[in-house]
DSSP file (Angstrom, degrees, kcal/mol; ACC not computed):
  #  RESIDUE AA STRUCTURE BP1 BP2  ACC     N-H-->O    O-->H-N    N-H-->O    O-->H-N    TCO  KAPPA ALPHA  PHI   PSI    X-CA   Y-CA   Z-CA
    1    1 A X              0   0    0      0, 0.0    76,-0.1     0, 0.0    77,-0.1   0.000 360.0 360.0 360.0  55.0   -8.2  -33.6  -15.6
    2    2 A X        +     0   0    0     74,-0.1    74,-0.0    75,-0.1     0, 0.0   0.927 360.0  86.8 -79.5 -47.4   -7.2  -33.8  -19.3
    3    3 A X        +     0   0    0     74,-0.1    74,-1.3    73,-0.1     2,-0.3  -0.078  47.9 157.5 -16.8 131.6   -6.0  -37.6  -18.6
    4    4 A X  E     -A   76   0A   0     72,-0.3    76,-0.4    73,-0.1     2,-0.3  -0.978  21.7-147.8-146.9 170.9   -8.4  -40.6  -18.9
    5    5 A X  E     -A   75   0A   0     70,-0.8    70,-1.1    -2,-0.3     2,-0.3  -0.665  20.5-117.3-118.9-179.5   -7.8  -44.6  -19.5
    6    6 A X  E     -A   74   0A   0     -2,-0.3     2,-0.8    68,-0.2    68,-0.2  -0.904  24.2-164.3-134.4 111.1   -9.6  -46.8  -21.0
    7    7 A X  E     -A   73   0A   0     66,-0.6    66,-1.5    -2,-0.3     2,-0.4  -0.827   7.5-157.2 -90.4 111.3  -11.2  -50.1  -19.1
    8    8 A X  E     -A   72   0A   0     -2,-0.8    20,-1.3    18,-0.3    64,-0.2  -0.786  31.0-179.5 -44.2 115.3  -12.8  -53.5  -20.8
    9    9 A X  B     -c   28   0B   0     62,-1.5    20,-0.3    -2,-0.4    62,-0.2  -0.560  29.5-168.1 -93.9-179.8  -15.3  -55.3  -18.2
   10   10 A X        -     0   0    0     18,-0.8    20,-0.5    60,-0.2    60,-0.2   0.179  10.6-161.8-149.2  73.8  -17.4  -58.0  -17.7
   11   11 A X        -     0   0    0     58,-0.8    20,-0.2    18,-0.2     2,-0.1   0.692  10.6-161.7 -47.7 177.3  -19.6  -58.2  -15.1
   12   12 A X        -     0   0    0     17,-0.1    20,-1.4    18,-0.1     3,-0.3  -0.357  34.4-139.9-169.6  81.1  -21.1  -61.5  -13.9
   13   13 A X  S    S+     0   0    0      1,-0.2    19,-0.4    18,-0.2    22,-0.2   0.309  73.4  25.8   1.3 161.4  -24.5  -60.1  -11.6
   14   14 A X  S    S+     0   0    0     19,-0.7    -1,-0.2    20,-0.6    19,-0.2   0.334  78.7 170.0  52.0  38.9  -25.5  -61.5   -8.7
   15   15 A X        -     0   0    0     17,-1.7    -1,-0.2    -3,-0.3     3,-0.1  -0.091  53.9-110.6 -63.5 171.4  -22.4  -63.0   -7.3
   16   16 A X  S    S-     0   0    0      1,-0.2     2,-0.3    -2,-0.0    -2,-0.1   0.903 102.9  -5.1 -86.4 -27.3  -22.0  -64.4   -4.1
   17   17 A X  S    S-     0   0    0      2,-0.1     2,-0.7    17,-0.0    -1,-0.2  -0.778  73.8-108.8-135.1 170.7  -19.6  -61.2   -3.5
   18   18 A X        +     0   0    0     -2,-0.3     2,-0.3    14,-0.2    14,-0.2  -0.904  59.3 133.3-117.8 137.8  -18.3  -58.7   -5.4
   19   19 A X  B     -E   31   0C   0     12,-3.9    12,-2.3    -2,-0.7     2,-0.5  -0.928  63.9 -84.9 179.3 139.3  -14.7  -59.3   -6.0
   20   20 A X        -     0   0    0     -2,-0.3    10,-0.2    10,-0.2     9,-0.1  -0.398  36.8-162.5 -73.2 133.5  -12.4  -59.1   -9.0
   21   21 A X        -     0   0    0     -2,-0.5     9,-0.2     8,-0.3    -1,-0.1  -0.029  41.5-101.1-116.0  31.7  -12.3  -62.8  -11.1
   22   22 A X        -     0   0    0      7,-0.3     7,-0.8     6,-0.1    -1,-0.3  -0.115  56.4 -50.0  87.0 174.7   -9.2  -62.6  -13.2
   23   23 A X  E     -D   28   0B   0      5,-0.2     2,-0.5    -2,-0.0     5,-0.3  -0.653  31.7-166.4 -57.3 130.1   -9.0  -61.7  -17.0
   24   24 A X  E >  S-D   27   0B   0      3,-1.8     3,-2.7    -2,-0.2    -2,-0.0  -0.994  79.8 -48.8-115.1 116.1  -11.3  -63.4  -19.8
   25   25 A X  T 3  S-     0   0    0     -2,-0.5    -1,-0.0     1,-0.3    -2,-0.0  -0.202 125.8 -18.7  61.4-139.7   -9.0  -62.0  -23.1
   26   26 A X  T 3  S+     0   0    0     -3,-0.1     2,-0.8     2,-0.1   -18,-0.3   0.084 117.1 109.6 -95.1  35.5   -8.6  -58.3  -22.5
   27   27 A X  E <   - D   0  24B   0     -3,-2.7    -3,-1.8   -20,-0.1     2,-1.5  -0.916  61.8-139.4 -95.0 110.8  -11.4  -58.0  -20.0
   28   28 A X  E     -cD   9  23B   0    -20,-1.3   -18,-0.8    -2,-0.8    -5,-0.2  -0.350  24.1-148.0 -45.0  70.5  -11.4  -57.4  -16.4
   29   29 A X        -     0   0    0     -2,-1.5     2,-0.3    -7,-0.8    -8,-0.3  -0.111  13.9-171.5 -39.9 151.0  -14.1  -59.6  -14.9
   30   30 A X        -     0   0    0    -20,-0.5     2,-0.3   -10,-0.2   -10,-0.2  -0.867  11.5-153.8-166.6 123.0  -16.0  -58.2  -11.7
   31   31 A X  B     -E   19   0C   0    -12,-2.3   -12,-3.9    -2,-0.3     2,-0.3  -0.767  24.5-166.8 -95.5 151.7  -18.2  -60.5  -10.0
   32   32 A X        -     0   0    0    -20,-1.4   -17,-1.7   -19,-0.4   -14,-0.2  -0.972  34.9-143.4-164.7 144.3  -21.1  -58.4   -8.1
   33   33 A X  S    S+     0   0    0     -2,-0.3   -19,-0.7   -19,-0.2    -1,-0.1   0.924  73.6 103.2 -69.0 -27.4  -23.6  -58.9   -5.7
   34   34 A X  S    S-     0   0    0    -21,-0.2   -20,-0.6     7,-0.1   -19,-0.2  -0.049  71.0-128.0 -56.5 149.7  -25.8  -56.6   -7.4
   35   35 A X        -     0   0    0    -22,-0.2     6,-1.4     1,-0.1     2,-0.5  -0.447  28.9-112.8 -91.0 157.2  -28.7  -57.7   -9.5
   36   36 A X  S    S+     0   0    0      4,-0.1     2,-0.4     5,-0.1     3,-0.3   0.044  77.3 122.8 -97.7  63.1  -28.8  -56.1  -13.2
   37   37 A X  S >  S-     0   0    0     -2,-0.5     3,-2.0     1,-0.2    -2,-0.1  -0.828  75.0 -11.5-115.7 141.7  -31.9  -54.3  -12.4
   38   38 A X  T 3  S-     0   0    0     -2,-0.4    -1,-0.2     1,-0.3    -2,-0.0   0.933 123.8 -59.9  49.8  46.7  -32.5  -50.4  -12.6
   39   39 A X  T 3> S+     0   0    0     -3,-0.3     4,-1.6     1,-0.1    -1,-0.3   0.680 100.8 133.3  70.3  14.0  -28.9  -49.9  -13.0
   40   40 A X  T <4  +     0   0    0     -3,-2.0     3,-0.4     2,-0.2     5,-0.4   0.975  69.1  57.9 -51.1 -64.4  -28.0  -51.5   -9.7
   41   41 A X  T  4 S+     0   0    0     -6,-1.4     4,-0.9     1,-0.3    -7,-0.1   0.841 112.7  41.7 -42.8 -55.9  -25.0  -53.6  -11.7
   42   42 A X  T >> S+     0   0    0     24,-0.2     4,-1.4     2,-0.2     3,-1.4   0.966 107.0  53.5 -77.7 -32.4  -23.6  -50.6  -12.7
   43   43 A X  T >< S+     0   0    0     -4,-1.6     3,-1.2    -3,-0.4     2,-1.1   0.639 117.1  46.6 -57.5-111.7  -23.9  -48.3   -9.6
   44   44 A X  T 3> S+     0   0    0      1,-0.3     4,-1.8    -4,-0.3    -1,-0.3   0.342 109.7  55.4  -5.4 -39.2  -22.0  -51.3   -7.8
   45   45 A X  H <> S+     0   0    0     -3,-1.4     4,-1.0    -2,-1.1    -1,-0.3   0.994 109.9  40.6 -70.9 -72.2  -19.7  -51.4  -10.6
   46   46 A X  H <X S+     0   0    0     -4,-1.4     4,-0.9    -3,-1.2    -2,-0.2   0.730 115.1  55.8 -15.5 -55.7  -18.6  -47.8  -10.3
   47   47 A X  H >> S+     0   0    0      1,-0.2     3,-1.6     2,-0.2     4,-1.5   0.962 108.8  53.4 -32.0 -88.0  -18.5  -48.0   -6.5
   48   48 A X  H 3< S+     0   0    0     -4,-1.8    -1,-0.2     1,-0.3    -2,-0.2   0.438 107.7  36.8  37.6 -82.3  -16.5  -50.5   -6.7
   49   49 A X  H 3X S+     0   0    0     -4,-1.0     4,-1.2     2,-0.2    -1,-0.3   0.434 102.0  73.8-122.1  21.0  -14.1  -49.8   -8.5
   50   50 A X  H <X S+     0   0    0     -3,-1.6     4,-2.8    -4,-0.9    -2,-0.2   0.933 103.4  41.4 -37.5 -85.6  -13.9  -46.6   -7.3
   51   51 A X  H  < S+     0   0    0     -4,-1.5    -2,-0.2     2,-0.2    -3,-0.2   0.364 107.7  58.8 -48.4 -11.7  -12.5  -47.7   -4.1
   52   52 A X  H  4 S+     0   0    0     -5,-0.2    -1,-0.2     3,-0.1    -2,-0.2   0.883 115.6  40.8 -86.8 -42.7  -10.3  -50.3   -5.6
   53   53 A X  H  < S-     0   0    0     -4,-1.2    -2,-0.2    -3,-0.1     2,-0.2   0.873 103.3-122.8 -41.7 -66.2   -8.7  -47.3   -7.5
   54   54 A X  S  < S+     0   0    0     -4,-2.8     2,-0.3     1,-0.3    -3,-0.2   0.582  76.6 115.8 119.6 106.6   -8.6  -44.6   -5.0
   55   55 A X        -     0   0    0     -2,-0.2     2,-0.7     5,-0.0    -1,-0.3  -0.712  66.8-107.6-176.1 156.1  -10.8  -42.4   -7.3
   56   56 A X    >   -     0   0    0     -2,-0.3     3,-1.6     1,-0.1     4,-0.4  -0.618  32.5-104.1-108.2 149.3  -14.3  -41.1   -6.9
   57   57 A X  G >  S+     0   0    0     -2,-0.7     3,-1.7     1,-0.2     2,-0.3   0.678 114.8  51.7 -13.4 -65.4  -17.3  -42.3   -8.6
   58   58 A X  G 3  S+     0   0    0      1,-0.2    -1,-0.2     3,-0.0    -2,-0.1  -0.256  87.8  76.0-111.0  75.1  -18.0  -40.1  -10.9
   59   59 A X  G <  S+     0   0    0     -3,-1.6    17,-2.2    -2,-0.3     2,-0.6   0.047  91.5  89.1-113.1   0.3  -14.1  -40.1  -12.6
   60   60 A X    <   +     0   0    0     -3,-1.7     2,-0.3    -4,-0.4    15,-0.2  -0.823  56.6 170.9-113.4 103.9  -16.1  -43.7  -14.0
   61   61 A X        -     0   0    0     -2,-0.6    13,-1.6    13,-0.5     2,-0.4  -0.759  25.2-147.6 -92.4 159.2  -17.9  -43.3  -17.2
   62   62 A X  E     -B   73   0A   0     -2,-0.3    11,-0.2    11,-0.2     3,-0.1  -0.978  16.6-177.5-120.7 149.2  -19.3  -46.3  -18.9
   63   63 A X  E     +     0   0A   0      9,-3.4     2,-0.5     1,-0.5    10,-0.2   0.665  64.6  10.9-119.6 -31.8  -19.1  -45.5  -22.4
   64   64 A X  E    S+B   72   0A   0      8,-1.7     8,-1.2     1,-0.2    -1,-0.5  -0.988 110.3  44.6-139.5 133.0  -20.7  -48.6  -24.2
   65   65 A X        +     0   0    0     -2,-0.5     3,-0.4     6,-0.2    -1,-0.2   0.960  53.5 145.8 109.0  50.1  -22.6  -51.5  -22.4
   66   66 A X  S    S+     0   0    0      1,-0.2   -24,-0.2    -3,-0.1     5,-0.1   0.713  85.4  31.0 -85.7 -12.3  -24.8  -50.1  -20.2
   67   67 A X  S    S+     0   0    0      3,-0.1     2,-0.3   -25,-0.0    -1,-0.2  -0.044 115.1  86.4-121.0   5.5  -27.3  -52.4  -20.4
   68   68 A X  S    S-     0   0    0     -3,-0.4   -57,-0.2     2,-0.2    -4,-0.0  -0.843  77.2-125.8-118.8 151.4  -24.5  -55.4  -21.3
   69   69 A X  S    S+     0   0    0     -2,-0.3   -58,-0.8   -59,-0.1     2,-0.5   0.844 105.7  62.5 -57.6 -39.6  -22.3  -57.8  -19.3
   70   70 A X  S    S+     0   0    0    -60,-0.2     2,-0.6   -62,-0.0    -2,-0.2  -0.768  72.7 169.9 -98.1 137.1  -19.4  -56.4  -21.3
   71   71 A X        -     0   0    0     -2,-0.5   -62,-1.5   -62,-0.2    -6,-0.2  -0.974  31.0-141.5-135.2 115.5  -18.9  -52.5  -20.7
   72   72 A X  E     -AB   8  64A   0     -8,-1.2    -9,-3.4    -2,-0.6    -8,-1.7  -0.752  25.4-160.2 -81.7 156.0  -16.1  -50.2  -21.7
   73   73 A X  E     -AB   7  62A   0    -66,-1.5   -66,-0.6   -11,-0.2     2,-0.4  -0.640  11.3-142.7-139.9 166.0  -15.5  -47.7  -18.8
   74   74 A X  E     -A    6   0A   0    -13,-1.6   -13,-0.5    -2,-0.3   -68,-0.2  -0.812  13.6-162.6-129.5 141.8  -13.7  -44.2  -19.1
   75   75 A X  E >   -A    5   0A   0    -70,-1.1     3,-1.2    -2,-0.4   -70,-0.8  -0.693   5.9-159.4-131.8  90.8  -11.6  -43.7  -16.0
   76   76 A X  E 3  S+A    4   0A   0    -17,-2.2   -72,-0.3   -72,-0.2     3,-0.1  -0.470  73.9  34.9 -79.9 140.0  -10.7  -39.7  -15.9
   77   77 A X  T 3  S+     0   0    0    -74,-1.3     2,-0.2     1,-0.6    -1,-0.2   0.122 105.4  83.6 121.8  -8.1   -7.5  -38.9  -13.6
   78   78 A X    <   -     0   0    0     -3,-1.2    -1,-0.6   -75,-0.1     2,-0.3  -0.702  62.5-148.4-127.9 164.6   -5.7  -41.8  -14.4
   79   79 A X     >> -     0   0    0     -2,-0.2     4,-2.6   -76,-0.2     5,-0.5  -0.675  37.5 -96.2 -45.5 142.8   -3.4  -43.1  -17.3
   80   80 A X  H  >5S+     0   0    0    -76,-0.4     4,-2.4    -2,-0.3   -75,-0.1   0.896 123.3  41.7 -35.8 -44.7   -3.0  -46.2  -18.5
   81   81 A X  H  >5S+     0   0    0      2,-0.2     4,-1.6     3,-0.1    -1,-0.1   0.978 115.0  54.8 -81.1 -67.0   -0.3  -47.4  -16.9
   82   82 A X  H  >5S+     0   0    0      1,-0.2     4,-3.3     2,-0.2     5,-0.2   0.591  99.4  60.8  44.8 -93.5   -1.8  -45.8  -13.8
   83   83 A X  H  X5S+     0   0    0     -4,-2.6     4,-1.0     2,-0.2     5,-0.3   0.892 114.4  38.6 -65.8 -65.7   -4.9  -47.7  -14.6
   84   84 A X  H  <<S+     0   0    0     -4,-2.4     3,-0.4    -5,-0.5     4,-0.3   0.877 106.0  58.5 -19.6 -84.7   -2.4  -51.1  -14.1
   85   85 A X  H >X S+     0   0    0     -4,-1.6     3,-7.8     2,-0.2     4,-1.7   0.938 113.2  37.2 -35.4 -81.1   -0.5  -50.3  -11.7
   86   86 A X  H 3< S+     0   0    0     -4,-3.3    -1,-0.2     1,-0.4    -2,-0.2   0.565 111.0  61.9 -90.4  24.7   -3.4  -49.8   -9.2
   87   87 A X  T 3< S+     0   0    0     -4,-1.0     5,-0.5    -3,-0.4     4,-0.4   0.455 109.2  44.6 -96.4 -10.4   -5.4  -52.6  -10.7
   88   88 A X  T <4 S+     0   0    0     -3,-7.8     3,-0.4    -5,-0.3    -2,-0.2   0.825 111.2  44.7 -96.3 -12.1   -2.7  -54.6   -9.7
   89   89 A X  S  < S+     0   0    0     -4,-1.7    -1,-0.2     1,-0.2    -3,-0.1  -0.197 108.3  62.6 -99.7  27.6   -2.0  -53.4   -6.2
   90   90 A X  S    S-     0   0    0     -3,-0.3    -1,-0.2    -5,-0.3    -2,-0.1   0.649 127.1-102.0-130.4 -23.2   -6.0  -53.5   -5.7
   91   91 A X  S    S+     0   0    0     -3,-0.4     2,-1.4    -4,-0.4    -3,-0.1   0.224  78.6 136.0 108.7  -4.1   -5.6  -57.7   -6.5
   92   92 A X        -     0   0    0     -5,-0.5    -1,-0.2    -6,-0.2    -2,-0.1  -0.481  57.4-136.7 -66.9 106.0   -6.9  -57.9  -10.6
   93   93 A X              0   0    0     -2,-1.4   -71,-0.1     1,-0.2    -5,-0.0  -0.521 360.0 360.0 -47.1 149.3   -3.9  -60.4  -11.7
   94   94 A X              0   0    0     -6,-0.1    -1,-0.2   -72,-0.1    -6,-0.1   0.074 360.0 360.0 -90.7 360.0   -2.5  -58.9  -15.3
């Protein structure tokens, strides 16, 4: 698993759903129902987008921002392009 990508986020907590909410610059927005307490935001976040991927949980590291709205995420298994492609087939507009 020598591959990995690289994700920008930005969460926005306590959404009515959790569901992807377009680009802000080169960030992925993810609205999520989870509150940002005891690491809930991210577990949901990981979960998440685990399952939009196809990929299991822990292939998602977050590498800065754990405690921030904005997060860069490690995705092991994937490419870049990959990492596009099934962010786009999953419903994040590019």
């Amino acid at each position: 698993m020598s591959e990995c990508a690289q994700l920008k986020v930005r969460v926005i907590p306590r959404a009515k759903r959790t569901a992807f909410a377009g680009w802000r610059g080169d960030r992925l927005v993810i609205r999520l129902q989870a509150p940002p307490v005891e690491g809930a935001a991210n577990e949901a976040l990981r979960k998440f987008l685990a399952k939009a991927l196809g990929i299991r949980k822990s292939d998602i590291e977050i590498v800065t921002g754990e405690r921030s709205r904005e997060k860069t995420l490690r995705i092991y298994g994937l490419t870049q392009e990959q990492l596009r492609q099934r962010l786009a087939d999953a419903g994040a507009e590019l």
